[in-house]
C-alpha positions as CSV (number, residue, x, y, z in Angstrom):
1,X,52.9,-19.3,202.0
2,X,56.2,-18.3,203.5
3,X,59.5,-18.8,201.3
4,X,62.3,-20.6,202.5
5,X,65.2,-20.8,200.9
6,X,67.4,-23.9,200.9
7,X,70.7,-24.8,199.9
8,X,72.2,-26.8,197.0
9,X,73.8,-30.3,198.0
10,X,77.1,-29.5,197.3
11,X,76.8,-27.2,200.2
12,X,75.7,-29.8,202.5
13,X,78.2,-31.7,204.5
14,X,78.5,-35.1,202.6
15,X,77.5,-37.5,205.4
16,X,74.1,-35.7,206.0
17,X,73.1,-35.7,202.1
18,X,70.2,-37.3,201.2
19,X,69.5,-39.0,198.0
20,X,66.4,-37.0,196.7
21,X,66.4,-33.5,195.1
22,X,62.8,-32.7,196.1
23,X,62.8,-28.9,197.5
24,X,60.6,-30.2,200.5
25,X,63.6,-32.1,201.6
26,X,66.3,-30.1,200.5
27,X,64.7,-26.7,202.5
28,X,65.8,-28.6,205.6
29,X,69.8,-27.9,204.1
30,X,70.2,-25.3,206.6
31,X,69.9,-27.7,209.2
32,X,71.3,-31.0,207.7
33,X,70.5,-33.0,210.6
34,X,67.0,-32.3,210.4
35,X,66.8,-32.3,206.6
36,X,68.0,-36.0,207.1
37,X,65.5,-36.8,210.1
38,X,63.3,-35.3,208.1
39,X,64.1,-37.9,204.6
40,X,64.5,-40.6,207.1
41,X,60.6,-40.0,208.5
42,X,59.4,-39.4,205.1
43,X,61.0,-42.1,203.8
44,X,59.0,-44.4,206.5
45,X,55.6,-42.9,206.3
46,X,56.1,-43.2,201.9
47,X,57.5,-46.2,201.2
48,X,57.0,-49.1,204.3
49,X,54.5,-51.6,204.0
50,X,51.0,-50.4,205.4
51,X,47.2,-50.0,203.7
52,X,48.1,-47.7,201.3
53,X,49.5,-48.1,198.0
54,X,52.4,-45.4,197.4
55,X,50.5,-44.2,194.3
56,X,47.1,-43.2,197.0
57,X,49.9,-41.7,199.6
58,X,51.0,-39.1,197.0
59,X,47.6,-38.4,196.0
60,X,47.2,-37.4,200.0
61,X,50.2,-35.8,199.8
62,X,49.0,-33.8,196.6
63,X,45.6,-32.8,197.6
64,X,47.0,-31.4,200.9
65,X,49.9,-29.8,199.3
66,X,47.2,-28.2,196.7
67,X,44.6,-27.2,200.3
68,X,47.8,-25.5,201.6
69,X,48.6,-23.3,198.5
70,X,52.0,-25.1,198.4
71,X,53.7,-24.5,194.8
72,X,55.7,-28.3,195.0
């Protein structure tokens, strides 16, 4: 798995902070646009309304990260 590094929040212009310290959002802080498209597209897929429960979407979201070596 490739290494990205990312940079701390205080680094990132204030209006394109997010509000969650994950390193899977905060790698984007290179390109704080993105990183915020990014939060804002997670933030939809995560936590609207729809069949899953959010508890079952982070399961999803653990067994993949665990299929693709990922270390978060």
């Amino acid at each position: 798995m490739a290494w990205i590094d990312y940079l701390p929040s205080d680094a990132i212009p204030e209006d394109q902070r997010v509000d969650d310290p994950d390193n899977i959002i905060q790698v984007h802080g290179v390109n704080a646009p993105v990183m915020k498209q990014h939060f804002e597209l997670y933030a939809q897929l995560m936590r609207r309304p729809g069949p899953l429960t959010l508890v079952q979407r982070e399961m999803v979201a653990v067994v993949v990260s665990s299929m693709n070596g990922c270390h978060y």
